[in-house]
MMTF fields as JSON, N, C-alpha, C and O atoms, coordinates in Angstrom:
{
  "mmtfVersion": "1.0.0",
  "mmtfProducer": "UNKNOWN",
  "numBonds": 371,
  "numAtoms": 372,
  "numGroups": 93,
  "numChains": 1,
  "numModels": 1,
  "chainsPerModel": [1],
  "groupsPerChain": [93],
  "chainIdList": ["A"],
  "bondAtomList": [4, 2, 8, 6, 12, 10, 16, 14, 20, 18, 24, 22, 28, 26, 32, 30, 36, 34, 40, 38, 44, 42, 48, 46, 52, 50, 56, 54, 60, 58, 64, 62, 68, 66, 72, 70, 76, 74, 80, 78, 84, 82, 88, 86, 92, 90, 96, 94, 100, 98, 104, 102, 108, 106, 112, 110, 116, 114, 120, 118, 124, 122, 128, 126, 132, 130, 136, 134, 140, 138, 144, 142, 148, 146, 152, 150, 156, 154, 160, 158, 164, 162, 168, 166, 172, 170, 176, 174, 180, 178, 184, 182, 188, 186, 192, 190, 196, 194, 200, 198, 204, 202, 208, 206, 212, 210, 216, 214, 220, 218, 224, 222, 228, 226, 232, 230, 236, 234, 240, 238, 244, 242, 248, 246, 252, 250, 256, 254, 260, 258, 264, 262, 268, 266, 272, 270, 276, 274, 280, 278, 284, 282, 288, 286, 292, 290, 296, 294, 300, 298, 304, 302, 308, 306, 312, 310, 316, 314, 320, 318, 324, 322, 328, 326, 332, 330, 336, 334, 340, 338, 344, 342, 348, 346, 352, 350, 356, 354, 360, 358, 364, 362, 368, 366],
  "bondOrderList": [1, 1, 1, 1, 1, 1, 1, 1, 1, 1, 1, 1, 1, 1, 1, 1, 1, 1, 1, 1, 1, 1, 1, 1, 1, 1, 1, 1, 1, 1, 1, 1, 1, 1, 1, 1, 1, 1, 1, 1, 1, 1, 1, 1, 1, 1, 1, 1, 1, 1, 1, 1, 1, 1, 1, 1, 1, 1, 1, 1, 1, 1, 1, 1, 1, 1, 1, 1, 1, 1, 1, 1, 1, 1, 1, 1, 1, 1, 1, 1, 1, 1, 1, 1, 1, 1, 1, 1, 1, 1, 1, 1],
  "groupList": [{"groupName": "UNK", "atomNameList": ["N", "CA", "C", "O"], "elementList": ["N", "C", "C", "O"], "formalChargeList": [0, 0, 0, 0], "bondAtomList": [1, 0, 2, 1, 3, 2], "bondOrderList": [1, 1, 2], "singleLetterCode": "X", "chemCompType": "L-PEPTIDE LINKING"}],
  "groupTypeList": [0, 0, 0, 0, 0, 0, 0, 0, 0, 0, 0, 0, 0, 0, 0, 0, 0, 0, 0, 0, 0, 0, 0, 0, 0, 0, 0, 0, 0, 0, 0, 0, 0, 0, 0, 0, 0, 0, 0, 0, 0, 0, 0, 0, 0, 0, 0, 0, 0, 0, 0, 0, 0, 0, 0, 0, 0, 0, 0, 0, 0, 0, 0, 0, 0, 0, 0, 0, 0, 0, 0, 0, 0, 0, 0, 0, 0, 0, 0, 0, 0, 0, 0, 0, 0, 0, 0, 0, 0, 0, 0, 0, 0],
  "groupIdList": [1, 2, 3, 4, 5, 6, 7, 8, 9, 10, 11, 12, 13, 14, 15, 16, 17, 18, 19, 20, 21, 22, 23, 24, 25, 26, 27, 28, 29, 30, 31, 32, 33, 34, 35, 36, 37, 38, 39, 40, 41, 42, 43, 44, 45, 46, 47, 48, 49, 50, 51, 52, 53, 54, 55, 56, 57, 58, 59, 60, 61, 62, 63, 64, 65, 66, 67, 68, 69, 70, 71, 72, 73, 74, 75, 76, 77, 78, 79, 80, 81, 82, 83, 84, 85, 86, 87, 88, 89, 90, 91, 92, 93],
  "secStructList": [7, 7, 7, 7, 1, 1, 7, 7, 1, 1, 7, 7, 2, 2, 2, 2, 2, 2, 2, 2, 2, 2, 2, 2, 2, 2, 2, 2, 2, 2, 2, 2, 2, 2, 2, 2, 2, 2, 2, 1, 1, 7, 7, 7, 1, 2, 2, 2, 2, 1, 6, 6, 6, 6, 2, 2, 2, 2, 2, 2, 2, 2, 2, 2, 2, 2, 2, 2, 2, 2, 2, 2, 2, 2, 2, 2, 2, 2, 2, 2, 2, 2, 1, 7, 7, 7, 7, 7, 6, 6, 1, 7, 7],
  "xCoordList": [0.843, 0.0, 0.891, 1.926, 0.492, 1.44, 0.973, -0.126, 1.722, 1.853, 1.977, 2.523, 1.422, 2.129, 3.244, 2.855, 4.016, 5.177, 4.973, 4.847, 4.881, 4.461, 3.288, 3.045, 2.423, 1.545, 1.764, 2.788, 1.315, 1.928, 1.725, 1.386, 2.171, 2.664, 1.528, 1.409, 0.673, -0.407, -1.439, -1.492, -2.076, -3.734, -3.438, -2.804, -3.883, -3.548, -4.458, -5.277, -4.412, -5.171, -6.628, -7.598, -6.348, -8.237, -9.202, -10.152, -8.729, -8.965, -9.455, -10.366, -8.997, -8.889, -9.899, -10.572, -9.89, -10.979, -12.349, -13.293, -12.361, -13.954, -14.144, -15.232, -13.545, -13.756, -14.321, -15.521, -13.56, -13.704, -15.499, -16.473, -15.398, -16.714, -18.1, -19.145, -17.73, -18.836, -19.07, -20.228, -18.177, -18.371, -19.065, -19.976, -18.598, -19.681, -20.943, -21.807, -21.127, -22.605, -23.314, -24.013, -22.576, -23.212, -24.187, -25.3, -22.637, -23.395, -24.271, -25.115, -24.158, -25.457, -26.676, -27.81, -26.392, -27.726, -28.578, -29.698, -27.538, -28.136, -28.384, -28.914, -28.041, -28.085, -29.859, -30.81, -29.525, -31.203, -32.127, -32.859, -31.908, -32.734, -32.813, -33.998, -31.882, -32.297, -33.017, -33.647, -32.855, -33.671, -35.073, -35.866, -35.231, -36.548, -37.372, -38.518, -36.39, -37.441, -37.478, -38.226, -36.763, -37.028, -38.418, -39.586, -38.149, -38.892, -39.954, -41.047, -39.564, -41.144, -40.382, -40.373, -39.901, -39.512, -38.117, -37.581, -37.266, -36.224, -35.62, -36.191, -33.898, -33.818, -33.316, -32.735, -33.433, -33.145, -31.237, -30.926, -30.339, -29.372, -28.874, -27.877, -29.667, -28.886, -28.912, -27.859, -30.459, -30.575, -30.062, -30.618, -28.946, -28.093, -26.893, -26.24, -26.287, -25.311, -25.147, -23.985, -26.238, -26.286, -25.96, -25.249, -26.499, -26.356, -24.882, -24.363, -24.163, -22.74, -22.061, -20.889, -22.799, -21.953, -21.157, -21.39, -20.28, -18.94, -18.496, -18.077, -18.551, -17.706, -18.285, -17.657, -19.945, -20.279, -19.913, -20.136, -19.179, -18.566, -17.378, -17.324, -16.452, -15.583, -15.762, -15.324, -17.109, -17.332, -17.922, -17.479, -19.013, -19.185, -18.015, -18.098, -16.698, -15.615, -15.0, -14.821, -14.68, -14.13, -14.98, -14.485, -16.118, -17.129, -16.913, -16.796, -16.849, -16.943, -15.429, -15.166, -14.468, -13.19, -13.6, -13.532, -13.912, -14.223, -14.47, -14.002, -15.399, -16.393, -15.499, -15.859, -14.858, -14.34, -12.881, -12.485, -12.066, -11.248, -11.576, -11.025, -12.922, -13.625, -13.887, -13.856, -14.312, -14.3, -13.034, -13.219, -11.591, -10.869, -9.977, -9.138, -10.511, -9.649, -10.73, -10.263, -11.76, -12.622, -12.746, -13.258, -12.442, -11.668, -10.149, -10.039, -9.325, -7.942, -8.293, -8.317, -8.501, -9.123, -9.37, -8.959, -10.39, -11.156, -10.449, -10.334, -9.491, -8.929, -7.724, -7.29, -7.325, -5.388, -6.651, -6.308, -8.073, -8.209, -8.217, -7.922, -8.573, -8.967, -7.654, -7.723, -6.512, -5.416, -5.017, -5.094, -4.515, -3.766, -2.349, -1.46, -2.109, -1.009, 0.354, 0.523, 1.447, 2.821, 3.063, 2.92, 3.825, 4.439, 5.96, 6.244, 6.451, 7.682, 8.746, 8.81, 9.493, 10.789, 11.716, 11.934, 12.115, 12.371, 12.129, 12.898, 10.578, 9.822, 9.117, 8.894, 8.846, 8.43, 6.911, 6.43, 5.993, 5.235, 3.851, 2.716],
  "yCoordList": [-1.172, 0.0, 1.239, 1.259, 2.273, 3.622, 4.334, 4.113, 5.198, 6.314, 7.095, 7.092, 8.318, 9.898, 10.149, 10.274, 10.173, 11.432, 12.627, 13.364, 13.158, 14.785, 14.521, 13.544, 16.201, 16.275, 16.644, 17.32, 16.481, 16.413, 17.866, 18.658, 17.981, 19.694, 20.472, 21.695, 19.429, 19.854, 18.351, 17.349, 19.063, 18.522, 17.427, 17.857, 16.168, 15.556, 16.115, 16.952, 15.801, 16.47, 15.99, 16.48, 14.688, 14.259, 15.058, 15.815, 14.7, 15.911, 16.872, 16.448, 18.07, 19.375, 19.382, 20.351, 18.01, 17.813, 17.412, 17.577, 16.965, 16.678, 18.169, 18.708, 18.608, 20.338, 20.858, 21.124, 21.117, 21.741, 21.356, 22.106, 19.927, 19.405, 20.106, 20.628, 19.927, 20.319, 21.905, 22.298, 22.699, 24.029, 24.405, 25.215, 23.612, 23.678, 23.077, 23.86, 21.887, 21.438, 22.787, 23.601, 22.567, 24.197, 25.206, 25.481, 25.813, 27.098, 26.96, 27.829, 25.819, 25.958, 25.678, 26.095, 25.064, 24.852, 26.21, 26.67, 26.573, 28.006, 28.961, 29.988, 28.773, 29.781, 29.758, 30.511, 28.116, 27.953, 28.785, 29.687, 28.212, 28.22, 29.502, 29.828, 30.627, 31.797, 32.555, 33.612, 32.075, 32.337, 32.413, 33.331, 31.042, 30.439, 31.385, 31.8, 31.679, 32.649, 33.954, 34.773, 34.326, 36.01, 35.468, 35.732, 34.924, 34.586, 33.708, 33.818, 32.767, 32.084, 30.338, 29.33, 30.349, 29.308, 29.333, 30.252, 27.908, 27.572, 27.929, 27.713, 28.733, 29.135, 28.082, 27.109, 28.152, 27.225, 27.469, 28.329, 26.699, 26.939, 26.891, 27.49, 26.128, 26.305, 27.343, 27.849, 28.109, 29.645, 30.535, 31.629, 30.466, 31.242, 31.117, 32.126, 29.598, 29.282, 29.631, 29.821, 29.821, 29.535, 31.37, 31.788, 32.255, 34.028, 34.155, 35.269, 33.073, 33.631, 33.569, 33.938, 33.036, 33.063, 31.84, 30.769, 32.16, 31.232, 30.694, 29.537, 31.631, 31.082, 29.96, 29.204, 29.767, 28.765, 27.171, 26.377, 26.912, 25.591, 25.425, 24.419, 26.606, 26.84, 25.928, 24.778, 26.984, 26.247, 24.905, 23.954, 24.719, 23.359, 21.85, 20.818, 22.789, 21.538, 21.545, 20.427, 22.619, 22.892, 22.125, 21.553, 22.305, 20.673, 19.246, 18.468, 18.825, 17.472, 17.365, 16.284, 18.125, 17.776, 17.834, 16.686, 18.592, 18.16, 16.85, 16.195, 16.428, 15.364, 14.307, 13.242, 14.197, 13.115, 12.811, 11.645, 13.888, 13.722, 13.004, 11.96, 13.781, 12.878, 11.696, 11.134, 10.943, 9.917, 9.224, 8.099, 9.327, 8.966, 8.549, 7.665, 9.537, 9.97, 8.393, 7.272, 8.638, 7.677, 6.444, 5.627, 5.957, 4.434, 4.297, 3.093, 4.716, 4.384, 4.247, 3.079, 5.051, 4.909, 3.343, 2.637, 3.246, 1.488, 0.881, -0.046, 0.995, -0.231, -0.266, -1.377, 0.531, 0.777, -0.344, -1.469, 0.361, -0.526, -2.235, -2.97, -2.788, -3.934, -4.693, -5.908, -4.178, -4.505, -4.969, -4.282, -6.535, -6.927, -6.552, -6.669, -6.005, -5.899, -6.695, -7.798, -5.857, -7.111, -6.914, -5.962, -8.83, -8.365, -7.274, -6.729, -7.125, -6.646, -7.687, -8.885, -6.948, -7.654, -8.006, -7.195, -9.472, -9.74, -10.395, -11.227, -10.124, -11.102, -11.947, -12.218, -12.266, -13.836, -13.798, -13.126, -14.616, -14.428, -15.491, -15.433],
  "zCoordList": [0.0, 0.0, 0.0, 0.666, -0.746, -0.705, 0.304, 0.811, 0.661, 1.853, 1.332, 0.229, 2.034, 1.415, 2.76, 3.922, 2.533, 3.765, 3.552, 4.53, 2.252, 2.152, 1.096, 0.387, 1.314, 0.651, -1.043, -1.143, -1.986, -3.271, -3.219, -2.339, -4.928, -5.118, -5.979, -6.057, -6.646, -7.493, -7.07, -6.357, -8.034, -8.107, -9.451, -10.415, -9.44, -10.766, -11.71, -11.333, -12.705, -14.052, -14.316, -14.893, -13.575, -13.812, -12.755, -12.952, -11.843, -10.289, -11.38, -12.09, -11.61, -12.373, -13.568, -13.92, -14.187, -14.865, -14.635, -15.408, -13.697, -13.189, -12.497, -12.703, -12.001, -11.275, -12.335, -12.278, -13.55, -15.035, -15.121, -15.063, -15.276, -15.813, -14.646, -15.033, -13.42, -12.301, -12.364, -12.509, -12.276, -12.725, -13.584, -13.415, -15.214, -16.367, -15.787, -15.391, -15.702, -15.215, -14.87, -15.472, -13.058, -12.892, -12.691, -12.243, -13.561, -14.283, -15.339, -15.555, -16.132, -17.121, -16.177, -16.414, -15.281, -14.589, -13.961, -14.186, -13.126, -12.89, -13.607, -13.182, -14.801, -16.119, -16.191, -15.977, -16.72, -17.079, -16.41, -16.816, -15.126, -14.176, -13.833, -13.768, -13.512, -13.627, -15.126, -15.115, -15.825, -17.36, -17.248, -17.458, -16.806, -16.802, -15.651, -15.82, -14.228, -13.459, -14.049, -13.515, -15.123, -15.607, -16.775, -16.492, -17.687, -18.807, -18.683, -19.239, -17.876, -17.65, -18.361, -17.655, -19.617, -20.672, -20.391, -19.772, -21.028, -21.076, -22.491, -23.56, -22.271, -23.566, -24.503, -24.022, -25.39, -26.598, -27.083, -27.906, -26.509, -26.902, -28.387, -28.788, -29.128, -30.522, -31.091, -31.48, -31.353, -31.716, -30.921, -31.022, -29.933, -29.346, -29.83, -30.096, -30.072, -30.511, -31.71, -32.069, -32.682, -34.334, -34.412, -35.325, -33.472, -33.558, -33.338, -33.405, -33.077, -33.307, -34.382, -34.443, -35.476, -36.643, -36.641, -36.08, -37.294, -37.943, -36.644, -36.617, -35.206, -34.314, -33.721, -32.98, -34.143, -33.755, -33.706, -32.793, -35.176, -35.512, -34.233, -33.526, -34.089, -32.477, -31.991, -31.997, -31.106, -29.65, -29.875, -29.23, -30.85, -31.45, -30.966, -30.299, -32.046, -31.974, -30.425, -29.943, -29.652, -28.719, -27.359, -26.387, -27.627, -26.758, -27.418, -26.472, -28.141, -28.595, -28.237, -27.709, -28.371, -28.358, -26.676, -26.237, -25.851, -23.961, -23.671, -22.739, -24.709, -24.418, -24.951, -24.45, -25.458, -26.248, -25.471, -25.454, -24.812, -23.979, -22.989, -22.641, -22.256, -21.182, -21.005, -19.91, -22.574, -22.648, -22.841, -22.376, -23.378, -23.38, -21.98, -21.805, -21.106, -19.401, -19.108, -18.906, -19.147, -18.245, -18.85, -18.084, -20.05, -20.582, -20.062, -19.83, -19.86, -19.88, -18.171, -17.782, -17.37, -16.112, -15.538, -14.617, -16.774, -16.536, -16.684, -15.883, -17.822, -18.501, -17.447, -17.144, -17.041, -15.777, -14.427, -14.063, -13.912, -12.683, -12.925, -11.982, -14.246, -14.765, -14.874, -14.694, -15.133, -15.566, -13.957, -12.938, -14.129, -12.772, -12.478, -13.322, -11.01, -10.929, -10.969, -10.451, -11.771, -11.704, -10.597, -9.83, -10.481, -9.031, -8.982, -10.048, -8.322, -8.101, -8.446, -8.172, -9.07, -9.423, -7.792, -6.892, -7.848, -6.745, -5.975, -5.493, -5.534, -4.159, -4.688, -5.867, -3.953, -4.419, -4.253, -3.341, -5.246, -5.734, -5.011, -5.485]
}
């Protein structure tokens, strides 16, 4: 079993990425949801997205590329816990 003696120096990157992801959650949530108490209705993100023009394809690729990382972090994840450990070179088995 590992020990810590000192506390590490950063945050690992998946850490940082589920933060990333919960933040987004979120704020779109409260977005909505404050929308919906000014207006009454929920806004329709594509005809928001589509009023940006060209930059829309952007943010478009710039999510699927989130989402697709996400999915990549959370297969390699599965596949490292599934994988049995070697023993150590040395002791006996």
């Amino acid at each position: 079993m590992k020990t810590l003696r000192e506390a590490p120096d950063d945050w690992p990157l998946g850490n940082i990425l589920w933060f990333a992801v919960l933040v987004w959650f979120s704020s779109s949530l409260l977005s909505q949801s404050a929308y919906m108490a000014i207006h009454g209705l929920p806004y329709d993100a594509v005809p928001m997205l589509k009023s940006l023009g060209p930059v829309y394809y952007l943010i478009i690729a710039l999510e699927v590329t989130l989402w697709a990382g996400l999915l990549v972090m959370g297969l390699l994840k599965l596949s490292r816990s599934r994988r049995p450990e070697a023993p150590m070179p040395g002791t006996p088995a």
